[in-house]
C-alpha positions as CSV (number, residue, x, y, z in Angstrom):
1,X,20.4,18.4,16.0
2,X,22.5,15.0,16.4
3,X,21.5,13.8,12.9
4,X,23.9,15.8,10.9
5,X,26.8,14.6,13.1
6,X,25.9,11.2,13.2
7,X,25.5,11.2,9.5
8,X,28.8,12.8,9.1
9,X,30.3,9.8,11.1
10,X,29.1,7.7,9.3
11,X,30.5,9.4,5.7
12,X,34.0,9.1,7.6
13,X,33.4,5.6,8.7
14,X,32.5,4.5,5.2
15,X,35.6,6.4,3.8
16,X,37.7,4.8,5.7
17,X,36.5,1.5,5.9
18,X,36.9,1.3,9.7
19,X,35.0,-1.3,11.4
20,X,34.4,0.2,15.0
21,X,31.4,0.3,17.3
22,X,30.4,2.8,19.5
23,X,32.3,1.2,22.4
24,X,35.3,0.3,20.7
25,X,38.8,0.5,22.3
26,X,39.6,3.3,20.1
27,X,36.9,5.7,22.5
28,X,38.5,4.6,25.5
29,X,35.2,4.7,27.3
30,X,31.7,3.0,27.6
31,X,29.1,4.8,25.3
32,X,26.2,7.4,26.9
33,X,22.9,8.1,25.4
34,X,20.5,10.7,26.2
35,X,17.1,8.7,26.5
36,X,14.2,10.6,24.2
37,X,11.2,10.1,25.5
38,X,9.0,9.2,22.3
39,X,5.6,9.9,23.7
40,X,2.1,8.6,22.5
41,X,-0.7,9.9,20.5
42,X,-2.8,12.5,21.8
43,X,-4.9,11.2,24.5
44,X,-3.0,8.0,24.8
45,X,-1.8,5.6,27.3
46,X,1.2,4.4,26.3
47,X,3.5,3.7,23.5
48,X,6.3,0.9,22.3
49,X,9.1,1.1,19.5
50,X,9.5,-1.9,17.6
51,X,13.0,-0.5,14.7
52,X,15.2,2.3,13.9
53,X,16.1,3.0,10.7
54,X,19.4,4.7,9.7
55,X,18.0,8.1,10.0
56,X,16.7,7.9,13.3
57,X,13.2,7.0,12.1
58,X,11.3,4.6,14.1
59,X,8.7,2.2,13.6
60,X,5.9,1.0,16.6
61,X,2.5,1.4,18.1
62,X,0.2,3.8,20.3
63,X,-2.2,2.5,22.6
64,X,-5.5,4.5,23.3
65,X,-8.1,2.6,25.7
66,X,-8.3,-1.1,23.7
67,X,-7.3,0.4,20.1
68,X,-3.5,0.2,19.5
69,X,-2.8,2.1,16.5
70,X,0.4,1.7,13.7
71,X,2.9,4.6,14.1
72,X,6.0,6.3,12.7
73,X,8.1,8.8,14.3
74,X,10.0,11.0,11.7
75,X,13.5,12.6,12.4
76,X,11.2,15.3,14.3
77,X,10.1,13.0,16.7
78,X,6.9,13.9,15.8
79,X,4.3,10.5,16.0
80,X,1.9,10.1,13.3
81,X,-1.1,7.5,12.3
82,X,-0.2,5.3,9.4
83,X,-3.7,4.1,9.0
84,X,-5.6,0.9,8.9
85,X,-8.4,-1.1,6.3
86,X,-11.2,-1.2,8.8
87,X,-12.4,-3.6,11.7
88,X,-10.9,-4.4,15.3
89,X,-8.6,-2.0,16.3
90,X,-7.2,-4.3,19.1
91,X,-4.0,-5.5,17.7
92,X,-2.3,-3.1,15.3
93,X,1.9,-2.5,15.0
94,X,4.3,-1.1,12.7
95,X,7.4,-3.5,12.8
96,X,10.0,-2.3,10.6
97,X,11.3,0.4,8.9
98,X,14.3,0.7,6.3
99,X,16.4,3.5,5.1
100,X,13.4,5.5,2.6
101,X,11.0,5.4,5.5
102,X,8.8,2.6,4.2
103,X,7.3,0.9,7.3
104,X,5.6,-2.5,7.3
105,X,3.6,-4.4,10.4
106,X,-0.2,-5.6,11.0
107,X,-3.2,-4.0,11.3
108,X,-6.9,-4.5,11.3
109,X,-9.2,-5.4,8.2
110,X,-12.5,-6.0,7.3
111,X,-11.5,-9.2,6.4
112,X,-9.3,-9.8,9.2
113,X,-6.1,-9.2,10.3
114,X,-3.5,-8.1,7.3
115,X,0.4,-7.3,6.4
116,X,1.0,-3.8,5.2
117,X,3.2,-1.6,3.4
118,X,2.9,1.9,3.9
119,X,5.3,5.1,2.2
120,X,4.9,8.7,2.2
121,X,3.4,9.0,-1.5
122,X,0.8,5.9,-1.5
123,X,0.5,5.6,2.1
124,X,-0.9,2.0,3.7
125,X,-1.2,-1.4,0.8
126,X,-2.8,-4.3,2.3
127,X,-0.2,-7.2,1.2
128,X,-2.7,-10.1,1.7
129,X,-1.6,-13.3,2.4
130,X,-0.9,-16.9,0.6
131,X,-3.1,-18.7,-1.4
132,X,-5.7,-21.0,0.5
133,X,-5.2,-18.4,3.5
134,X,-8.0,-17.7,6.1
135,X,-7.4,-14.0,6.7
136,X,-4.5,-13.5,8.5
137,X,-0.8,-12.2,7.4
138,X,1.4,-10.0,9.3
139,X,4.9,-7.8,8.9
140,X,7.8,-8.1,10.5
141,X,10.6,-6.5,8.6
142,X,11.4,-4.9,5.3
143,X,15.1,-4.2,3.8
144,X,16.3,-1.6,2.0
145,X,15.5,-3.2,-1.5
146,X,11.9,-3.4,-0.4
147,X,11.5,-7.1,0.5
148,X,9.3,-7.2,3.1
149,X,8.8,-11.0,5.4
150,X,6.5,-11.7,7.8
151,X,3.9,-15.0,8.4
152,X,0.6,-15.6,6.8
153,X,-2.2,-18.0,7.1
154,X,-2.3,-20.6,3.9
155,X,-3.6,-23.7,2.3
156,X,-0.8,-25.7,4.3
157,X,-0.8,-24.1,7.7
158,X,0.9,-20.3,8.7
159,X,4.0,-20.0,6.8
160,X,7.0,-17.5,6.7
161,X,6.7,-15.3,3.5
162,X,8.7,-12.9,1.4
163,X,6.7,-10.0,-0.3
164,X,8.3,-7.9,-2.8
165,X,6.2,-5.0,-5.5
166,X,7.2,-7.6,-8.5
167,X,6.3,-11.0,-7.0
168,X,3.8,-10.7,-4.6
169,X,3.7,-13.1,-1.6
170,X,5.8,-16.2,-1.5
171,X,5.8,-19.0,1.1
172,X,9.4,-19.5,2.1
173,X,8.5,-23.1,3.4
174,X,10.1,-25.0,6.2
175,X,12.5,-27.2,8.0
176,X,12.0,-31.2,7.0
177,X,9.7,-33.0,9.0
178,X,7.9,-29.7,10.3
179,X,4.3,-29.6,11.1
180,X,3.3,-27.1,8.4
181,X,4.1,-23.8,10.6
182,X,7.6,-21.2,10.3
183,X,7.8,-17.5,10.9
184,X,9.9,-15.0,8.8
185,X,11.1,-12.3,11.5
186,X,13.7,-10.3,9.6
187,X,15.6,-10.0,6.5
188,X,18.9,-8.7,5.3
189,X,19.8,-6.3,2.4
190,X,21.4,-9.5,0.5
191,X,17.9,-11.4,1.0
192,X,19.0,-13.8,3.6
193,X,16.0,-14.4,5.9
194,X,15.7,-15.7,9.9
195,X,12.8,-17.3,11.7
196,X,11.6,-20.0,13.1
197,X,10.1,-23.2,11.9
198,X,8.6,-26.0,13.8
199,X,10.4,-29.2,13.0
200,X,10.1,-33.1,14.0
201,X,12.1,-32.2,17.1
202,X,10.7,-29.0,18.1
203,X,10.8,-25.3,17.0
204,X,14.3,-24.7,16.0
205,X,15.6,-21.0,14.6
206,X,16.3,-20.8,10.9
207,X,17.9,-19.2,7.9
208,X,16.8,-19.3,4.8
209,X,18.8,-18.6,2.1
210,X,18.2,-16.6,-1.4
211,X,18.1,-20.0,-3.7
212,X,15.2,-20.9,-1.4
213,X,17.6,-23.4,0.9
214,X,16.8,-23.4,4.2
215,X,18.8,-24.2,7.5
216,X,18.4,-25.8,10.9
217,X,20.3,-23.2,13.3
218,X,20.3,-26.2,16.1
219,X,19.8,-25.0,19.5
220,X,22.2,-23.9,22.9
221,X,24.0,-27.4,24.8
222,X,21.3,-28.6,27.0
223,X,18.1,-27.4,25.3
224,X,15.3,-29.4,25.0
225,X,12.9,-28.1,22.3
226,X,13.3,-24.3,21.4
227,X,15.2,-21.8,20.1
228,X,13.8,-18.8,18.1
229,X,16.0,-16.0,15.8
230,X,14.2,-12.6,15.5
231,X,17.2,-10.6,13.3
232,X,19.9,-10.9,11.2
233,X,22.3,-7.8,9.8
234,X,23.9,-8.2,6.5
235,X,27.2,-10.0,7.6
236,X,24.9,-13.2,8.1
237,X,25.1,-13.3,12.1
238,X,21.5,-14.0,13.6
239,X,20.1,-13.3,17.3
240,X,17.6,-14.7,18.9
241,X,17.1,-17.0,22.4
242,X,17.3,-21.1,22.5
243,X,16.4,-23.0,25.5
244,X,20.0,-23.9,27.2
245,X,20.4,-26.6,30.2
246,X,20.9,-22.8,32.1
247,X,17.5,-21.5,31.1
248,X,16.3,-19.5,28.0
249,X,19.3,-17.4,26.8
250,X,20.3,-14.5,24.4
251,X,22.4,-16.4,21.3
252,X,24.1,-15.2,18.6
253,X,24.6,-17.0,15.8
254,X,27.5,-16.8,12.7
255,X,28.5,-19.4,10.0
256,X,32.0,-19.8,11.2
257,X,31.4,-20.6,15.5
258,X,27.2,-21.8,15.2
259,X,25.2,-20.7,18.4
260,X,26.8,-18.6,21.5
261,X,25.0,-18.2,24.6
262,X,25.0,-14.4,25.1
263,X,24.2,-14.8,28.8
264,X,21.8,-12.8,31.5
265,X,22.5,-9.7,32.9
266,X,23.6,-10.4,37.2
267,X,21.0,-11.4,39.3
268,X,18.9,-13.1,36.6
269,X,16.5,-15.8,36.6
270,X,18.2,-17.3,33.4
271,X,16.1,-15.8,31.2
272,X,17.4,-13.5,28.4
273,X,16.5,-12.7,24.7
274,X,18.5,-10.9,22.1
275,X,15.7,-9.0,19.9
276,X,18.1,-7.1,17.3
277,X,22.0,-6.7,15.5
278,X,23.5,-3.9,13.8
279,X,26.1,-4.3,11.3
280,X,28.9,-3.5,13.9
281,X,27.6,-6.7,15.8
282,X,26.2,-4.6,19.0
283,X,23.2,-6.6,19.9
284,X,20.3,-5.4,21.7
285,X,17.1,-7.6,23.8
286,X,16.0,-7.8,27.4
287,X,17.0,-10.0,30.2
288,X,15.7,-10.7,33.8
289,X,18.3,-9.2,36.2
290,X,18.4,-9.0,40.3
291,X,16.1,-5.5,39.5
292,X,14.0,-7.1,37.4
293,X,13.6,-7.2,33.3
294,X,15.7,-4.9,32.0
295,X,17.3,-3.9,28.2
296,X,20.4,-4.6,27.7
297,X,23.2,-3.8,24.8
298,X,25.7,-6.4,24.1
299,X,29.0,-6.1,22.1
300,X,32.3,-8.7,22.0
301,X,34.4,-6.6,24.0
302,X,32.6,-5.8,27.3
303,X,29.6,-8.6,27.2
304,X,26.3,-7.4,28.0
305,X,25.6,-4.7,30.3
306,X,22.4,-3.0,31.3
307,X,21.5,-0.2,29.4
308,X,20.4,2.1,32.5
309,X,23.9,2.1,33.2
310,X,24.7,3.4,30.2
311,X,22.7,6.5,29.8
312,X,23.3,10.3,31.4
313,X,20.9,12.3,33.4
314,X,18.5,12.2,30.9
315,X,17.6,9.1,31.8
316,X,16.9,9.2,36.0
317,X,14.0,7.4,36.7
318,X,13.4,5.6,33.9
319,X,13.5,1.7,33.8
320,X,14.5,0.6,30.3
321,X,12.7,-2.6,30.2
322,X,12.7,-4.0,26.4
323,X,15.7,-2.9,23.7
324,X,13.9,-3.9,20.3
325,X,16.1,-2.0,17.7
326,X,19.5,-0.8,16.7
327,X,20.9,1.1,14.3
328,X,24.5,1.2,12.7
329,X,25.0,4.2,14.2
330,X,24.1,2.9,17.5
331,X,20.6,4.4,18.2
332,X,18.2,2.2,20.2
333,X,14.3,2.3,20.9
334,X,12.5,0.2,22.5
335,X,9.9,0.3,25.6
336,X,10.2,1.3,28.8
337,X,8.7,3.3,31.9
338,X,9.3,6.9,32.3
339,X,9.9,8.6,35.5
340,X,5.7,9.5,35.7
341,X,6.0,5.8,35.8
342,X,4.3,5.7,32.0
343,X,4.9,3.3,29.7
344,X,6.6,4.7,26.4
345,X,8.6,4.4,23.4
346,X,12.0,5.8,23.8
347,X,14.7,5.9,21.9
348,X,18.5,6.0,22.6
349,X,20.9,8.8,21.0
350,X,24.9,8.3,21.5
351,X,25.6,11.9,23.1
352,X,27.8,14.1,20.7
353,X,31.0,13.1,23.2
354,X,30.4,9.7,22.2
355,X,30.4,10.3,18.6
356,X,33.3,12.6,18.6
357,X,35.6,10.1,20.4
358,X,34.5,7.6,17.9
359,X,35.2,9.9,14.5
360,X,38.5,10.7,16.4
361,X,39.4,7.0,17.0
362,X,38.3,6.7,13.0
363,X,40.6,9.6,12.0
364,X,43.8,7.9,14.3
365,X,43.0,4.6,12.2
366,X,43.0,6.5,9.0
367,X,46.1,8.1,9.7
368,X,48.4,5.3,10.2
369,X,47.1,3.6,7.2
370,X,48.2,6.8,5.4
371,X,51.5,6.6,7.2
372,X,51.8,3.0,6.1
373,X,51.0,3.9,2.3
């Protein structure tokens, strides 16, 4: 098992306070993962992970025929049904996942298409969706305090919400001059929120803020009318893709230095999209490359690099297509196709080498700041 190690890391990272990821100069060495095949439900035909939660969790979908169902993979790796409210079975996902296993996403009712929160002890709540809505509301992310955001059908168009047990569904509104249409797509433990919205000059990423302000993130130089942000961690930096005068590229986003083109992996088309950010900064998404899409992991010090290069034997003859989530500790899932040349979940473990280099880089740190006391 790689969970109590990792979890001791990440004790001795908090203790120290040392900010490091798992390719830092302190491990002298790009990381290697051992890719987990995730599987599918029992007579399946294939599978996708959507988020990772700190303890390896993970939050996504099984597809059987035309009925996709909700899933959640525990620490065991083993897949199980979350459930749905009845109706069309032919778009259901879980989305996210936080750190006591609560998983939110869409899936299928009577009435339509609805949000949900699901949990071990009361198991799937259907979150509805805003007032004057015309049955439609779905998940994206939850935090560890419970707030879930997502988008929902209402009175004034499909808006970006915020769901939490005391309040209920709230429309988070949008950018000036919009046409009555933003998305929520993920939200950080300090209630800091980033979407999209459509504005008078086109859809534009956005953060919204916990006093209910809400900001234009602006676009790459050169774009003409798009840019999209799909995470946020809790230092405030946002990912996503913008149109750019080089194509549609990967950006990442802080307060301090606005919008920075993440690039494409070599050989692209000039088309890449960061999907997720740790806490560390490593960001994860997909970019076409000369051998087609492929996921990549990015990080300030070596750029972004294609994550089959990155993984050990475990991984020959897979082609890692979509990277969707990452943890702090630096697990990934996402979707891919396996060597039987079936589409699956997987999910990306740092190898014990990896993580030993790492707590011994942390323990070097923590001596000198001893020596220095």
């Amino acid at each position: 098992m790689r969970v109590p190690q990792t979890l001791l890391l990440a004790a001795t990272l908090a203790v120290t306070g040392a900010v490091l990821t798992l390719d830092s100069p302190a491990m002298g060495a790009s990381p290697t993962y051992t890719v987990v095949d995730l599987g599918k439900l029992p007579g399946g035909v294939e599978s996708g992970a959507y988020a990772v939660n700190a303890r390896g969790e993970v939050a996504g979908w099984s597809r059987s025929g035309t009925d996709f169902s909700p899933v959640y993979w525990d620490i065991n790796r083993t897949c199980r049904v979350l459930g749905n409210f009845g109706g069309d079975r032919s778009f259901q996902e879980a989305r996210g996942i936080n750190a006591s296993s609560q998983v939110v996403g869409i899936c299928s009712a009577t009435t339509g298409w609805r949000a949900f929160f699901w949990d071990a002890k009361n198991g799937m709540q259907n979150l509805g969706d805003l007032p004057g809505g015309s049955n439609y509301s779905e998940a994206y992310d939850i935090n560890d305090l419970g707030q879930v955001v997502g988008v929902s059908s209402a009175a004034t168009g499909y808006r970006g919400f915020l769901w939490d047990a005391q309040n209920g569904m709230q429309d988070l509104g949008e950018l000036p001059g919009g046409e009555n249409i933003s998305y929520a797509h993920a939200i950080n433990n300090h209630g800091y929120v980033a979407g999209q919205s459509k504005a008078s000059t086109g859809w534009r990423a956005c953060l919204w803020y916990p006093n209910g302000n809400i900001q234009n993130l602006g676009e790459l130089p050169g774009g003409v009318d798009q840019s999209l942000a799909y995470d946020i961690n809790d230092a405030g930096q946002v990912v996503g893709f913008s149109d750019a005068s080089t194509g549609r590229r990967a950006f990442l986003w802080d307060a301090d230095n606005g919008m920075r083109d993440l690039g494409d992996l070599p050989g692209g088309k000039d088309l890449s999209m960061a999907r997720a950010i740790n806490n560390k900064g490593q960001v994860v998404g997909d970019s076409h490359a000369a051998i087609g899409q492929r996921a990549f992991l990015w990080d300030a010090e070596h750029g972004m690099r294609n994550i089959d290069d990155l993984v050990d034997a475990t991984g020959t003859g897979w082609q890692l297509l979509y990277g969707y989530g990452i943890n702090d500790l630096g697990y990934i899932v996402g979707y891919g196709r396996n060597p039987d040349g079936n589409y699956h979940a997987f999910l990306l473990v740092p190898e014990p080498a990896t993580l030993a280099l790492l707590a011994a880089g942390v323990g070097a740190i923590w001596m000198k700041r001893r020596r220095k006391a």
